[in-house]
N, C-alpha and C positions, 0 to 999 in steps of 0.2 A: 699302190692300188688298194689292198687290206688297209691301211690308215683310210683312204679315201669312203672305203664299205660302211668300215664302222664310225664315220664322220657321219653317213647316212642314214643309219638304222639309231644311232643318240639322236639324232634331230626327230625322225620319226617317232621313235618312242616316247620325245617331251611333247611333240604335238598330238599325238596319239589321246591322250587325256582330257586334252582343250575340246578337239573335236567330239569327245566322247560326254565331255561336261554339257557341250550346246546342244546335243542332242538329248540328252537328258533333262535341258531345260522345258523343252516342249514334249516331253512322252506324255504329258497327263494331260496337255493341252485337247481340247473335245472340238470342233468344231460347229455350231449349233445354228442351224436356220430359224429364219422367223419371216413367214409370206407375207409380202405385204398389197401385195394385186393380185389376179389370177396369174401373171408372169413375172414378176419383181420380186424379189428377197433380198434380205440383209443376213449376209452370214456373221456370226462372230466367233471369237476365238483369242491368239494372242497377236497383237498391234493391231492396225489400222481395220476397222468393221471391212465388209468384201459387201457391193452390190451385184444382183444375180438381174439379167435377165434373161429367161428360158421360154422357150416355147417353139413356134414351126420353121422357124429361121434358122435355131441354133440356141446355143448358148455364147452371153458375153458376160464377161465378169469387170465391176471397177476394183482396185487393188487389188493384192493376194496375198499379203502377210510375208512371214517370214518363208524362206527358203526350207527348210525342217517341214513345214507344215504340208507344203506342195500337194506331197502323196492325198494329206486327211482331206486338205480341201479337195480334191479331186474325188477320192471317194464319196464329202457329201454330198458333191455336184451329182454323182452318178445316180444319186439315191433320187433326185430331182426328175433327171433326165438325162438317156446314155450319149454320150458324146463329150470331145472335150473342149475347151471354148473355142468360139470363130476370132471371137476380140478380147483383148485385155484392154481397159483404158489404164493409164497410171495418171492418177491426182497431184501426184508430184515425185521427187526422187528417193525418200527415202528408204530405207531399208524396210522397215516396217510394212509399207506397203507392195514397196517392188521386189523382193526378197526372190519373189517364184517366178518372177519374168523370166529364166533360164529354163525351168518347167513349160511352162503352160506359152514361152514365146517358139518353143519348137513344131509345136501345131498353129500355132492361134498368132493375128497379127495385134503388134502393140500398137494404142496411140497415144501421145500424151504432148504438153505443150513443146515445143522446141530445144528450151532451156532443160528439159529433164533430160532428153538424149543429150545433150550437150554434158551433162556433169554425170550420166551414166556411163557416157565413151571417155569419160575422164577414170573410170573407178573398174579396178583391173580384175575384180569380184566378178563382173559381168561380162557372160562369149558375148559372140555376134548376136545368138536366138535370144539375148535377155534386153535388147534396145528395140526400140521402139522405133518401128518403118514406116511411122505416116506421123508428123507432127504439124501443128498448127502453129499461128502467132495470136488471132484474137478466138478463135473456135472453131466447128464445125458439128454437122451432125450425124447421129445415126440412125437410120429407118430398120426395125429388126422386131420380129416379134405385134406386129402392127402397133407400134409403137416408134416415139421419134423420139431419141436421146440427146439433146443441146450440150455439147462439150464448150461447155465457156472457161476464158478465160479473163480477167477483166485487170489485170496488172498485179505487179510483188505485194504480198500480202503475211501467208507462213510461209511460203519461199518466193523467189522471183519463179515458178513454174508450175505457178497454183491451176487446177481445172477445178471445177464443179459439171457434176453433172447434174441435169435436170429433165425431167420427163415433159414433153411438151405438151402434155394434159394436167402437170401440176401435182400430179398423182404421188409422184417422188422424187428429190432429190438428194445429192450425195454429195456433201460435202469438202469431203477430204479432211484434211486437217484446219480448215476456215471454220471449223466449229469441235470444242473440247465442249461436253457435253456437263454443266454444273462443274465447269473446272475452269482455271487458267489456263490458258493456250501457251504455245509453244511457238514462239517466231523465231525464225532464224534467218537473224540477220547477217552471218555471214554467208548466208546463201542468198542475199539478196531480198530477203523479206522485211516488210514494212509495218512498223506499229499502226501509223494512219491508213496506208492502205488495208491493213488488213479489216480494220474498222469499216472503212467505206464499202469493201465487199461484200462484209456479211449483209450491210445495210441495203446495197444492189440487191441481192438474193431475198432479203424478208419483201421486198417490193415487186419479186417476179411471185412470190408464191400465195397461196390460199389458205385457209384454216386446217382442212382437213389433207393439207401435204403430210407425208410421211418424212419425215426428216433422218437421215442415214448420216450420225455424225463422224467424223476421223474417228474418234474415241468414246466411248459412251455407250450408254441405252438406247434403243429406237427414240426419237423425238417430235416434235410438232413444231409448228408456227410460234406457238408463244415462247416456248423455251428457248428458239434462237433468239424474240426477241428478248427476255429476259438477258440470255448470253450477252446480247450486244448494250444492251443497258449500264450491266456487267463494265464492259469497255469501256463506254463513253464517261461512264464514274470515273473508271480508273485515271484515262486520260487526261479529263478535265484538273483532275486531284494533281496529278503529275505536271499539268503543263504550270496548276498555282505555285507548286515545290522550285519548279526550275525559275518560274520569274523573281520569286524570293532568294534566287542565289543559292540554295543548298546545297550543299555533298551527297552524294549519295549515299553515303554514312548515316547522315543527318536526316537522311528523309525515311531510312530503312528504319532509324529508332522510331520516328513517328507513328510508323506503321499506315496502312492503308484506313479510310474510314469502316467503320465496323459494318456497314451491311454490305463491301467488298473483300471481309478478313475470311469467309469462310470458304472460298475457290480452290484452296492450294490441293495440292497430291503430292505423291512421290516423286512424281518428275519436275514440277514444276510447285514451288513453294511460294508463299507471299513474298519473303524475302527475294527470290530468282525472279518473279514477276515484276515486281519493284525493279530492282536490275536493269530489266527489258525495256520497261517503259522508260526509264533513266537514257539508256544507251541510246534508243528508238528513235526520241524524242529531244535529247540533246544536240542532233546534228554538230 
């Protein structure tokens, strides 16, 4: 029994630091509104931007960051208006996003496409209160705030359980991760995401919306019309560039020395580099 004790408190004690490191990684993290209707906002902070909408219905929030952050967004929801959300929507499954679904799914109901409860009841990170109790296959909507929310879904894109949401006056929508904002995108094709598709959605979306749409991207700055189409510009270069490399037979060795043409070389970050992009479209695209 005494071996078995201190079998438990060495385990404790090495994890003890981990948990204390990730909490550390977010103490400086602020979480910062920016209005964009009389009832809309775009929060930010660290991962996925969070859409707000507040008013005589309630509050609903799209994503909610990391799990750490819970508390902050909460408090600056309060600073908005008291209450805590009625809805979460989740844009897709990852952490980044859905981190707080275990917060804010104990009050509030989640939705999100089908496939994201499907690989969040796979991931043992998340109780019961952090899944999502109303999913869809092609969408649905939300009437809240006199306002009407279009939960689309339109096929595998950054994952196979992509939403957008959109305001049904045009006013805003919220991407998810279907738009890195002056960056390369992130597809994940082990999760069932699509280089083409994810092209052809953004392209759906620049055709539902208007000039003066607010654009709320996965990652990024507040945005507009042009800059998605920019973004998708972006794409269609890339792709095109990639599908010349595969019909010439290359390695993907071969085509990462090439490099991308130069009014596509400036997109890369931290997570995602020309080289890693290259990669993407290579795998994406090579079927």
């Amino acid at each position: 029994m005494n071996t078995k004790i201190l079998t438990l408190l060495s385990i404790t004690c090495l994890l003890s630091p981990l948990v204390l490191a990730d909490d550390d990684r977010f103490k400086d993290v602020a979480i910062t509104p920016q209005q964009l209707t009389p009832t809309s906002y775009m929060f930010s902070g660290a991962g996925g931007n969070i859409g707000v909408s507040a008013g005589k219905d309630g509050i609903l929030i799209i994503d909610n960051q990391f799990a750490p952050l819970a508390d902050k967004i909460s408090a600056a929801l309060s600073k908005i208006q008291a209450g805590a959300p009625k809805y979460v929507v989740n844009t897709h499954y990852h952490g980044d996003h859905t981190g707080g679904n275990d917060h804010f799914g104990m009050s509030g109901i989640i939705l999100a496409h089908h496939n994201v409860l499907k690989r969040l009841s796979s991931n043992t990170n998340y109780t019961h209160s952090a899944l999502p109790s109303i999913t869809y296959h092609e969408g649905t909507t939300i009437h809240i705030n006199d306002d009407s929310l279009q939960l689309l879904h339109m096929g595998p894109g950054h994952t196979d359980g992509d939403s957008v949401v959109l305001w049904d006056d045009q006013s805003v929508v919220h991407m998810g991760d279907l738009f890195f904002k002056d960056r390369y995108p992130y597809i994940d094709l082990k999760a069932g995401g699509s280089v083409e598709g994810y092209r052809d959605n953004v392209a759906t979306i620049i055709d539902k919306i208007g000039p003066k749409t607010k654009v709320i991207p996965g990652h990024g700055e507040l945005a507009n019309r042009n800059d998605l189409v920019r973004f998708k510009q972006m794409l269609d270069g890339s792709i095109a560039w990639m599908e010349r490399q595969l019909s010439d037979g290359l390695t993907l060795e071969q085509i990462q020395e090439k490099r991308l043409p130069k009014q596509w070389q400036g997109w890369g970050w931290s997570f995602i580099s020309e080289e890693k992009w290259i990669a993407t479209l290579y795998k994406g695209l090579k079927g």
